[in-house]
Residue frames as a rotation matrix with the C-alpha (Angstrom) as fourth column:
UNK 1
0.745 0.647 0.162 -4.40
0.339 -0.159 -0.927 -13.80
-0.574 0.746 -0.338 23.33
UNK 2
-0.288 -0.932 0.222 -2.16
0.738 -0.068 0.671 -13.07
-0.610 0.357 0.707 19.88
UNK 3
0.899 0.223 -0.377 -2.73
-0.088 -0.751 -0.655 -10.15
-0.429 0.622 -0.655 17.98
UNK 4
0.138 -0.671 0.729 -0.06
0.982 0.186 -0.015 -10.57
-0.125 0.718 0.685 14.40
UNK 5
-0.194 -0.143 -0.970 1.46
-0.167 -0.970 0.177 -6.70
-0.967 0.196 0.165 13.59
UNK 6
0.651 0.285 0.703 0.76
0.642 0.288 -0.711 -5.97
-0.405 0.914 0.004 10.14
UNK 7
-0.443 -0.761 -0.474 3.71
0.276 -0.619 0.736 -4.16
-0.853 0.195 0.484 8.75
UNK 8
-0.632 0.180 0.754 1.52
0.499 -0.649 0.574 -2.41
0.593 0.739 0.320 6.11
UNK 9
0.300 0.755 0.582 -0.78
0.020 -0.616 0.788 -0.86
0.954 -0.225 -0.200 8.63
UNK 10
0.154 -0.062 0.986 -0.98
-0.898 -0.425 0.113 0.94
0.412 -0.903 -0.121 12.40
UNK 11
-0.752 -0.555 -0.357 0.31
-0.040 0.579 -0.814 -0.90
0.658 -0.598 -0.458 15.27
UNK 12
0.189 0.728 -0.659 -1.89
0.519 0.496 0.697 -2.88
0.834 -0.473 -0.284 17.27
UNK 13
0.901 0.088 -0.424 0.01
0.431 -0.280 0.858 -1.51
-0.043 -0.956 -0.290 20.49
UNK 14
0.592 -0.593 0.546 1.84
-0.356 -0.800 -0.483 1.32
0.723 0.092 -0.685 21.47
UNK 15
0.608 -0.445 -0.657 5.21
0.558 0.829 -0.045 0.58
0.564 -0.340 0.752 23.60
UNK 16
-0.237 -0.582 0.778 5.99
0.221 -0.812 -0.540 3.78
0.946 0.044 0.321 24.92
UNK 17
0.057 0.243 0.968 7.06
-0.868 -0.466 0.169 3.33
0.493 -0.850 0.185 28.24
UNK 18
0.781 0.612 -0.122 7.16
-0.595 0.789 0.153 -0.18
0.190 -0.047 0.981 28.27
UNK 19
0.436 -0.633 0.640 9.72
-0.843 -0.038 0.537 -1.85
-0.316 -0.773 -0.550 30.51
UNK 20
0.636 0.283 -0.718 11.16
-0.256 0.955 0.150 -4.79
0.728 0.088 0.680 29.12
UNK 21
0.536 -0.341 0.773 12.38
-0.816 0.027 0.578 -7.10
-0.218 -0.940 -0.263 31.86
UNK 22
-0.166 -0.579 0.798 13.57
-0.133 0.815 0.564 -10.18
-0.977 -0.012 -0.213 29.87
UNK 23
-0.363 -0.571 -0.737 15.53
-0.890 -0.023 0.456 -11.20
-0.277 0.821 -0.499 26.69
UNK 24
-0.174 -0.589 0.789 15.40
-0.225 0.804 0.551 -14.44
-0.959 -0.081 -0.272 25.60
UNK 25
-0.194 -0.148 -0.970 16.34
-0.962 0.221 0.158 -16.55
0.191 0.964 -0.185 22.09
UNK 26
-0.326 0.168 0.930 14.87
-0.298 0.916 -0.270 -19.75
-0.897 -0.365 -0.248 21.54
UNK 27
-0.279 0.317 0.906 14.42
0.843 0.532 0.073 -21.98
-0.459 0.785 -0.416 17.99
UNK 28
-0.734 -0.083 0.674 14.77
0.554 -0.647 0.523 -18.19
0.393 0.758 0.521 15.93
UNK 29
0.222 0.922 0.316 12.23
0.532 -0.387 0.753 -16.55
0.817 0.001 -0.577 17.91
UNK 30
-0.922 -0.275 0.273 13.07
0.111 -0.862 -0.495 -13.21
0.371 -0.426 0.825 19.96
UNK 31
0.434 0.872 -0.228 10.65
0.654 -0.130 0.745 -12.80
0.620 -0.473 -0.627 22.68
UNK 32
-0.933 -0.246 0.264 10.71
-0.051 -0.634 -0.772 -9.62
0.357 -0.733 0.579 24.78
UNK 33
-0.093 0.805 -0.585 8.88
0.915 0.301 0.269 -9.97
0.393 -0.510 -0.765 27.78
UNK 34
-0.730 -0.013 0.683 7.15
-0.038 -0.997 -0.060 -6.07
0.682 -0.070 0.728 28.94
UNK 35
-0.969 0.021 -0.248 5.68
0.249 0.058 -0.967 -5.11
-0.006 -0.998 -0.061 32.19
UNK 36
0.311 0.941 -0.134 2.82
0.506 -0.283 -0.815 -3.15
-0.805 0.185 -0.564 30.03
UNK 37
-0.902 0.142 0.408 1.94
0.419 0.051 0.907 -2.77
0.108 0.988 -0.106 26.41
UNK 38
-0.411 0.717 -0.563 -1.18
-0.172 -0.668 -0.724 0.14
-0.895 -0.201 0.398 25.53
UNK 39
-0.664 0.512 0.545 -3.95
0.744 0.530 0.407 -0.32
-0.080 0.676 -0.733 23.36
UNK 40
-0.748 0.588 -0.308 -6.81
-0.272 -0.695 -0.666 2.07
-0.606 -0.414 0.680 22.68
UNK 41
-0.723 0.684 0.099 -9.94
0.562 0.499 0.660 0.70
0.402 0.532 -0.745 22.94
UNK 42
0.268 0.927 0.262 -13.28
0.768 -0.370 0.523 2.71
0.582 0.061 -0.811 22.61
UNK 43
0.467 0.156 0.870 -11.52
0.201 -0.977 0.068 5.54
0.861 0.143 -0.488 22.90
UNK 44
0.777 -0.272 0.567 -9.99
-0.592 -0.008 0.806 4.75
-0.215 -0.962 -0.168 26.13
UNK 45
-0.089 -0.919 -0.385 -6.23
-0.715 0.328 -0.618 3.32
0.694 0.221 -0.686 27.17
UNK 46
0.975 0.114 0.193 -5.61
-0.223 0.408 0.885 -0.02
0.022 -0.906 0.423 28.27
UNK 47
0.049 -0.999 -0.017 -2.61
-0.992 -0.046 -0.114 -1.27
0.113 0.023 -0.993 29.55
UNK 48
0.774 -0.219 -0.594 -1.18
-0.246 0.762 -0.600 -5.29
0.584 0.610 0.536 28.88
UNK 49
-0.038 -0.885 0.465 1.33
-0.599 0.392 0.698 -7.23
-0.800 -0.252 -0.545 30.74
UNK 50
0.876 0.098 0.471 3.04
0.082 0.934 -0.347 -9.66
-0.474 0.343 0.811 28.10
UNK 51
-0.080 -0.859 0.506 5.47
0.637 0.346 0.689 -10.67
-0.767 0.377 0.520 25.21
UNK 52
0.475 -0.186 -0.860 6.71
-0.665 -0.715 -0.213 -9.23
-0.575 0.674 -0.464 22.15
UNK 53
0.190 -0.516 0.835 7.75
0.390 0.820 0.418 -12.41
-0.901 0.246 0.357 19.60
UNK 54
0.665 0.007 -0.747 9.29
-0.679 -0.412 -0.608 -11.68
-0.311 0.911 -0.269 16.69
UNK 55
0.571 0.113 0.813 9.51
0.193 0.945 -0.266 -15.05
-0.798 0.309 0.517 14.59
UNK 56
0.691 -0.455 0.562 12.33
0.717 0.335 -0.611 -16.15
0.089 0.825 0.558 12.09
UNK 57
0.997 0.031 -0.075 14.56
0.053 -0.947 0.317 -13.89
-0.061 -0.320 -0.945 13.77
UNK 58
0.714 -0.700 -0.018 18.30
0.285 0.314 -0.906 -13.20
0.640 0.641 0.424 12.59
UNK 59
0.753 -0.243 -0.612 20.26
0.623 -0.039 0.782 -12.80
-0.214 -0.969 0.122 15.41
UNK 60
-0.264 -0.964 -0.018 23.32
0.816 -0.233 0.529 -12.15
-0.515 0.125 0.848 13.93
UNK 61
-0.326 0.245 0.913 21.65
0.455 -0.806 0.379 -8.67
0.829 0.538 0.152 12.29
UNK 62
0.478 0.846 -0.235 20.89
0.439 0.002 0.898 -7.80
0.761 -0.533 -0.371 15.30
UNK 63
-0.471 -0.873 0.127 22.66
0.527 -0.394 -0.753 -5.08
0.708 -0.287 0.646 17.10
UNK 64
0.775 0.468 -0.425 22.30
0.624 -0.458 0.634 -3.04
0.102 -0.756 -0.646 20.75
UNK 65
-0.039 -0.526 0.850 23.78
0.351 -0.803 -0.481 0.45
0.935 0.280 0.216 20.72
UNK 66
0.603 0.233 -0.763 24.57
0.781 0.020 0.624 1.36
0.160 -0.972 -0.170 24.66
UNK 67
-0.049 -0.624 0.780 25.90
0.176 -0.774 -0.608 4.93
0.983 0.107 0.147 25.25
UNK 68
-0.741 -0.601 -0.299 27.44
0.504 -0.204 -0.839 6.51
0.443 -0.773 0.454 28.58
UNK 69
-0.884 0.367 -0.291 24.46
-0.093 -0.747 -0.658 8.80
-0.459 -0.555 0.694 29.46
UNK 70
0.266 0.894 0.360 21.01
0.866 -0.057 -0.497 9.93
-0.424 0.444 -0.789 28.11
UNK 71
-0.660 -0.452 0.599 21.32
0.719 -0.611 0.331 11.66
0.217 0.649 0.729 24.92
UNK 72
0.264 0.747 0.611 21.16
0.606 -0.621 0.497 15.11
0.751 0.238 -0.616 24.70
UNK 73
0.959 -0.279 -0.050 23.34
-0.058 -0.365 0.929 15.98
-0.278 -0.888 -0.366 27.84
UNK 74
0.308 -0.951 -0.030 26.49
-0.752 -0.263 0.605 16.90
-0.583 -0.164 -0.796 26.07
UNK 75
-0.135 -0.749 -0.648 29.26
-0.968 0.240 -0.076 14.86
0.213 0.617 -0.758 24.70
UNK 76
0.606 0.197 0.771 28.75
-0.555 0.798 0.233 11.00
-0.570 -0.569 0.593 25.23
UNK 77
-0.518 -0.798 -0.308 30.71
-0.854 0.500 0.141 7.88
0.042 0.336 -0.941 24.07
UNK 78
0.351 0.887 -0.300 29.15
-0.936 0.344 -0.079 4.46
0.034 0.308 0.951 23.16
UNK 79
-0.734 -0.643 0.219 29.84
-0.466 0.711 0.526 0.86
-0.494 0.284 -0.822 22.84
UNK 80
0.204 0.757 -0.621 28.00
-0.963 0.270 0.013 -1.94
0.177 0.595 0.784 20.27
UNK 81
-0.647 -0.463 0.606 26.96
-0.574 0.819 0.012 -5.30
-0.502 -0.340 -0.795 20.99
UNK 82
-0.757 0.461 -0.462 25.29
0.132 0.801 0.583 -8.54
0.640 0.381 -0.668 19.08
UNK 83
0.078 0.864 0.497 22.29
-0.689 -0.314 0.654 -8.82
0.721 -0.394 0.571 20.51
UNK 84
0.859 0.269 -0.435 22.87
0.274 0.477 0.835 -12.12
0.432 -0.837 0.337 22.37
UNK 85
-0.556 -0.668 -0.495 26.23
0.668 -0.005 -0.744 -10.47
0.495 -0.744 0.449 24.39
UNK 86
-0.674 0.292 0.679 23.95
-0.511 -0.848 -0.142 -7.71
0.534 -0.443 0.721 25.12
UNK 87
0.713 0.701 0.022 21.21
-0.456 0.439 0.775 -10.38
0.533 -0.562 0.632 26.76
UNK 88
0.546 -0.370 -0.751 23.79
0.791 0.522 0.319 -12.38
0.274 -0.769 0.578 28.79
UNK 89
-0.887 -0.459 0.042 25.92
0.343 -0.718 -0.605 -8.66
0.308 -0.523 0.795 30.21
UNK 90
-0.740 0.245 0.627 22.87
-0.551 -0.756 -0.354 -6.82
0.387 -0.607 0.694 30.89
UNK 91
-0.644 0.570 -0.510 20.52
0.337 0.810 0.480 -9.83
0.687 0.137 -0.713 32.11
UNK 92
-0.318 0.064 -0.946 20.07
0.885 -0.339 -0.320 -7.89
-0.341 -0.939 0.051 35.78
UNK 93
-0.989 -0.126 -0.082 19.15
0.068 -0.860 0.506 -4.64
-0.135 0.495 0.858 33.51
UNK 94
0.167 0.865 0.473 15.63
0.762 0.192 -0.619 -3.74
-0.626 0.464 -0.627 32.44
UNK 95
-0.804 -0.542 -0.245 15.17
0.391 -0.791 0.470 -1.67
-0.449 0.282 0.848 29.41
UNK 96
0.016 0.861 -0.508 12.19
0.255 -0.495 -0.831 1.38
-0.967 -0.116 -0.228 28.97
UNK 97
-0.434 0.058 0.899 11.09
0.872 -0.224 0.435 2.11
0.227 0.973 0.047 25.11
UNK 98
-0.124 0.209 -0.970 10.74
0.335 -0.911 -0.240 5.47
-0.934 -0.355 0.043 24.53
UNK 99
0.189 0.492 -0.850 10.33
-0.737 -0.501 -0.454 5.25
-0.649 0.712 0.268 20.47
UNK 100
-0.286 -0.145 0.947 9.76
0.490 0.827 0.275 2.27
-0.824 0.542 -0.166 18.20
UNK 101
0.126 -0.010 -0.992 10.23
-0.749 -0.657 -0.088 2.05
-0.650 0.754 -0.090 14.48
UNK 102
0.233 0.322 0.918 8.97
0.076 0.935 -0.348 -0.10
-0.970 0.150 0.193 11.77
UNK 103
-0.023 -0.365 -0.931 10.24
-0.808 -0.541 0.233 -0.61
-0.588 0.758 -0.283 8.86
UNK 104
0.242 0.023 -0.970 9.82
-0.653 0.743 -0.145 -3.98
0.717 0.669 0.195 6.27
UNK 105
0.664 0.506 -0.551 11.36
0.012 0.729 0.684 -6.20
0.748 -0.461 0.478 8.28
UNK 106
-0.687 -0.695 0.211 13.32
0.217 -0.473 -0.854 -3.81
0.693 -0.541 0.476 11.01
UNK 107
0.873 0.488 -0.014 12.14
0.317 -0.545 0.776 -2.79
0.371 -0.682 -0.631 14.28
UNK 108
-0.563 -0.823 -0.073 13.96
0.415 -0.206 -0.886 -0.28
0.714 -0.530 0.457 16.11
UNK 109
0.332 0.581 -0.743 13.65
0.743 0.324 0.585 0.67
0.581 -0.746 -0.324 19.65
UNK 110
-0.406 -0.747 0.526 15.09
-0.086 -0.542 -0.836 3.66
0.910 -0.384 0.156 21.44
UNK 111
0.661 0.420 0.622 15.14
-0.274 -0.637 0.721 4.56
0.699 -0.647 -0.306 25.17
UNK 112
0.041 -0.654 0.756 16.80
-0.830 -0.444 -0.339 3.77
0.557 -0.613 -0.561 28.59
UNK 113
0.223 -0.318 -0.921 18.67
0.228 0.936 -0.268 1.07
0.948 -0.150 0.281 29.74
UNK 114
0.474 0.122 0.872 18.31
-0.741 -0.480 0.470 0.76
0.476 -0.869 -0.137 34.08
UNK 115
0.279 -0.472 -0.836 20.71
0.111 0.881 -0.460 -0.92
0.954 0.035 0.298 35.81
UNK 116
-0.368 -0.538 -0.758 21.60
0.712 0.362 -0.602 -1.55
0.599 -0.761 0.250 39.50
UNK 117
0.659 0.684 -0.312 19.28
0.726 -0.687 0.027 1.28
-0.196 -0.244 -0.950 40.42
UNK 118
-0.499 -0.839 -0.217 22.15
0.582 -0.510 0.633 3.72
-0.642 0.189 0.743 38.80
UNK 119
-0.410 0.294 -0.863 21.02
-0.487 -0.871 -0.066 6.62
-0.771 0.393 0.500 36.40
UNK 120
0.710 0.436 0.553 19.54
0.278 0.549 -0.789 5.66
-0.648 0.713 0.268 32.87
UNK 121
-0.159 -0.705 -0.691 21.26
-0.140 -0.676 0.723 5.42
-0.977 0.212 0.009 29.99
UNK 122
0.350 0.632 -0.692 20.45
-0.856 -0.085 -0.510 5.73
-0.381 0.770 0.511 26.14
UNK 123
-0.167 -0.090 0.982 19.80
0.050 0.994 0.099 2.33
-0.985 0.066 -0.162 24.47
UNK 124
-0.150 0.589 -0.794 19.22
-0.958 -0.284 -0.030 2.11
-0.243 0.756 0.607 20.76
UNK 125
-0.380 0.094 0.920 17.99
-0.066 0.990 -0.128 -1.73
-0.923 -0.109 -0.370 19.64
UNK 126
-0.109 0.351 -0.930 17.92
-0.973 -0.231 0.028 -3.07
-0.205 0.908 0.366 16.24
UNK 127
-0.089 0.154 0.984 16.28
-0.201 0.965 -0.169 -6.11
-0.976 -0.213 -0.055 15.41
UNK 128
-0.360 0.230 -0.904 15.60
-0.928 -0.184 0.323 -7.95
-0.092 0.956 0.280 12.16
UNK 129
-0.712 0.236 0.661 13.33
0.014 0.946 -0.323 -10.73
-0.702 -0.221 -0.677 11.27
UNK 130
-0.897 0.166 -0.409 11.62
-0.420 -0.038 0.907 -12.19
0.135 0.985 0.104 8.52
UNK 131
-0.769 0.548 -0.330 8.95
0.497 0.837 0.231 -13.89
0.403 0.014 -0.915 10.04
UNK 132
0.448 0.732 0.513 5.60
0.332 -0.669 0.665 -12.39
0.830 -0.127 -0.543 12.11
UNK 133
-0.935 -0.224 0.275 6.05
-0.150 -0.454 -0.879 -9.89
0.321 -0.863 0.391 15.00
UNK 134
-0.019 0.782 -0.624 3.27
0.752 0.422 0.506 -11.49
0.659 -0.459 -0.596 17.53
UNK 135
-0.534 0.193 0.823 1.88
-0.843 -0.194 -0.501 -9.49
0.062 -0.962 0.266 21.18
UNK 136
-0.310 0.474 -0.824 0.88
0.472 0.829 0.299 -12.17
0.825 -0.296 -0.481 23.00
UNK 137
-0.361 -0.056 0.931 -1.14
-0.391 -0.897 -0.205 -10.73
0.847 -0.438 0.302 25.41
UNK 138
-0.901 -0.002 -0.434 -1.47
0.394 0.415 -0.820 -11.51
0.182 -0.910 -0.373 29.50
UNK 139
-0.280 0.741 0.610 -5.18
-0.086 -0.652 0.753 -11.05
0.956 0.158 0.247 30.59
């Protein structure tokens, strides 16, 4: 099932917490794929296995901030990457949202990038696209 975001009104689903496990580009369209995606219906949470598409997507605007630690613990150091070096280095990686942000046609993502079963560290993800942001949801 697709459910379109409306970037003038609430989000359909909430991503906090939501694991994504895979990257991929394919004919401008940015699909993150998430272990679970939350909804509240009648008052009650459900959780969603699926995608995240976000159509007419500019790659090259597209940027992944990857710091040494989880902020907030002191002094840290960083490094920036295009989005697609950051899908083909961390491919083995999964990364947890811990706050999205909409904006016209931004989304940003913060939260924690897991790798090799090693500590987390702080991710920020900026996307940009001109086209719809789909949930395709897994029932």
């Amino acid at each position: 099932m697709e459910f379109i975001h409306d970037r003038k009104s609430n989000i359909l689903f909430s991503l906090y917490g939501s694991k994504v496990n895979r990257i991929k580009i394919h004919n401008k369209t940015l699909t993150l794929t998430v272990e679970e995606m939350y909804q509240l219906l009648d008052g009650e949470e459900k959780a969603f296995s699926g995608e995240i598409c976000f159509n007419n997507c500019d790659v090259d605007l597209c940027k992944v901030l990857i710091f040494n630690k989880t902020l907030g613990e002191g002094r840290f150091y960083g490094k920036s990457l295009c989005l697609q070096d950051f899908i083909n280095e961390y491919v083995d990686s999964e990364f947890e949202i811990i706050t999205e942000g909409y904006f016209a046609n931004t989304t940003t993502y913060t939260g924690w990038l897991w790798k090799n079963g090693q500590p987390p560290v702080s991710v920020i993800m900026y996307i940009w696209n001109s086209g719809d942001m789909v949930y395709r949801v897994k029932k």
